[in-house]
C-alpha positions in Angstrom: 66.9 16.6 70.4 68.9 19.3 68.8 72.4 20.6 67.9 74.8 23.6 69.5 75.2 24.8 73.0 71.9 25.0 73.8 70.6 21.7 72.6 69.4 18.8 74.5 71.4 15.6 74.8 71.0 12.0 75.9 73.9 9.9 77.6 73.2 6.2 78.1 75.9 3.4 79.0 73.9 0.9 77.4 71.1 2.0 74.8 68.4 -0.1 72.3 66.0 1.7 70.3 62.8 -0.1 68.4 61.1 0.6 64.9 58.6 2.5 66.8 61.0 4.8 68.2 60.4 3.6 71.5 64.2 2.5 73.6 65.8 2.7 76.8 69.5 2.0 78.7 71.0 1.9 82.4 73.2 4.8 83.5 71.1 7.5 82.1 71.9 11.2 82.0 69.7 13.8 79.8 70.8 17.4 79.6 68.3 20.2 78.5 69.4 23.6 78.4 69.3 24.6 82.2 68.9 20.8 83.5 71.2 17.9 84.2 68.9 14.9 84.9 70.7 11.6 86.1 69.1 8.1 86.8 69.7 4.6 87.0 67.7 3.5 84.3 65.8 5.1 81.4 63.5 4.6 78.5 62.1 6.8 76.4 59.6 7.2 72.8 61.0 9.7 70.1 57.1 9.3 69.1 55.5 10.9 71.9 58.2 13.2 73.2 59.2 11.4 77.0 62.3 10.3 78.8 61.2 8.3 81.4 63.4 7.9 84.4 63.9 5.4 87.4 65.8 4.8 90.2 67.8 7.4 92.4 66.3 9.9 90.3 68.4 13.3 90.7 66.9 16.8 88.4 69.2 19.9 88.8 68.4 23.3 87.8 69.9 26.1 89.4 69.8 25.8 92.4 67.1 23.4 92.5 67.9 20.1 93.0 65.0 17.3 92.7 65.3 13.7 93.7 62.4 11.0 93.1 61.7 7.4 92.4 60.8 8.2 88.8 60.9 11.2 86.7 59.3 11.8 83.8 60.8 14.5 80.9 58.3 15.7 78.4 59.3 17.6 75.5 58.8 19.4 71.9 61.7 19.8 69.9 64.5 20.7 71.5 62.4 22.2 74.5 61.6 20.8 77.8 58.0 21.0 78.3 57.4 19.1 81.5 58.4 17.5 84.5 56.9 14.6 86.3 58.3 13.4 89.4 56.6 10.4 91.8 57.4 8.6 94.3 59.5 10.1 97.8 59.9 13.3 95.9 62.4 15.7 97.7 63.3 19.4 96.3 65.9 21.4 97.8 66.6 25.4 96.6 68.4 26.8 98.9 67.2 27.3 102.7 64.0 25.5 101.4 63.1 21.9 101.9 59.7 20.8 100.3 58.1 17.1 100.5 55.8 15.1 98.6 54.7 12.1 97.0 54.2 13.6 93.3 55.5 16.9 91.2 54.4 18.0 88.1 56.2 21.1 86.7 55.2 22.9 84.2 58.4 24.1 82.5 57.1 27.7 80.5 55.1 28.8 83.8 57.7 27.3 86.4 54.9 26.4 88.8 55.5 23.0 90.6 52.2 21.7 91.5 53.0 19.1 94.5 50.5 16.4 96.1 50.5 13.9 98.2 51.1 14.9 101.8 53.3 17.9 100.3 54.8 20.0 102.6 57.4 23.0 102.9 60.1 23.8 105.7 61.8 27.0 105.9 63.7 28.9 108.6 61.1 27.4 111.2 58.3 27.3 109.1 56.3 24.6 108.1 53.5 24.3 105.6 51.4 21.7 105.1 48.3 21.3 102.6 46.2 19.0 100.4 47.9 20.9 96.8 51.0 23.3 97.3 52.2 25.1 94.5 55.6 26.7 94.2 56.9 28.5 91.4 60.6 28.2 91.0 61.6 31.2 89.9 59.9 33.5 92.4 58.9 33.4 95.8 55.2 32.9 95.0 53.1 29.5 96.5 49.5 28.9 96.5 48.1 26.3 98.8 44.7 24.2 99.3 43.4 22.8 102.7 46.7 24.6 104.4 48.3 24.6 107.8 51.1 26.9 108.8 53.1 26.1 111.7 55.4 29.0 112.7 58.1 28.7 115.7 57.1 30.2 118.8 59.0 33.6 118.8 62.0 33.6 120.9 61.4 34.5 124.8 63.8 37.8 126.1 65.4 37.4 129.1 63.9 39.7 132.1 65.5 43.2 131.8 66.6 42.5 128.3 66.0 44.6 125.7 62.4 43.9 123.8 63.3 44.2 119.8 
């Protein structure tokens, strides 16, 4: 998957790999260059390009931190192209808490397309929609079939000061 600083790497405790190219091991770590994915188990194919994670699945980057059933890692050379993540999917970037059952992210773009009941909690807010997408980097989301909750704002006193 590449050499020097910026190269990805594989760590498995226990490994097998097949003619085909195909393997997998327990205790898996993969590192790409801005991501430290950890799991219980692994497999992945050489061939086509995919570490496939499961169990206590844990993606950081940044200060993004992913945890799923399953992830998925696809890649071309030494770069990350994707990232599929299913089942109880939970991303937290700072002050920001977003739910759903499945996450696809596409690495160039950094949009995070989430499905499945997805839904985003901040400072009081709370989306909710059929599609949510978030792009990492940014503060930019699209949503489909949405529904914002926003707290009530807060009552003043009587002879207080209105802001």
């Amino acid at each position: 998957m590449g050499e020097g600083p910026d190269a990805s790497r594989l760590a498995l405790a226990t490994a097998w790999a097949s003619p085909d190219g195909a393997g997998g091991g327990t205790a898996a770590r993969a590192t790409a260059p801005g991501w430290v994915v950890t799991g219980d188990r692994s497999s992945w194919s050489l061939s086509s390009g995919e570490v496939h994670f499961d169990g206590h699945v844990r993606a950081e980057h940044g200060t993004a931190v992913l945890t799923a059933d399953s992830l998925t890692l696809g890649y071309a050379d030494t770069r990350l192209t994707a990232v599929h993540a299913m089942g109880g999917v939970r991303l937290v970037q700072g002050a920001r808490l977003v739910t759903a059952t499945e996450a696809r992210l596409d690495v160039p773009t950094g949009a995070l397309r989430l499905t499945g009941a997805p839904q985003l909690v901040e400072g009081g807010r709370r989306l909710m929609g059929e599609v949510v997408t978030l792009w990492l980097d940014d503060d930019r989301l699209t949503c489909e079939r949405c529904r914002l909750e926003l707290p009530d704002p807060p009552v003043a006193a009587v002879g207080a000061p209105v802001p």
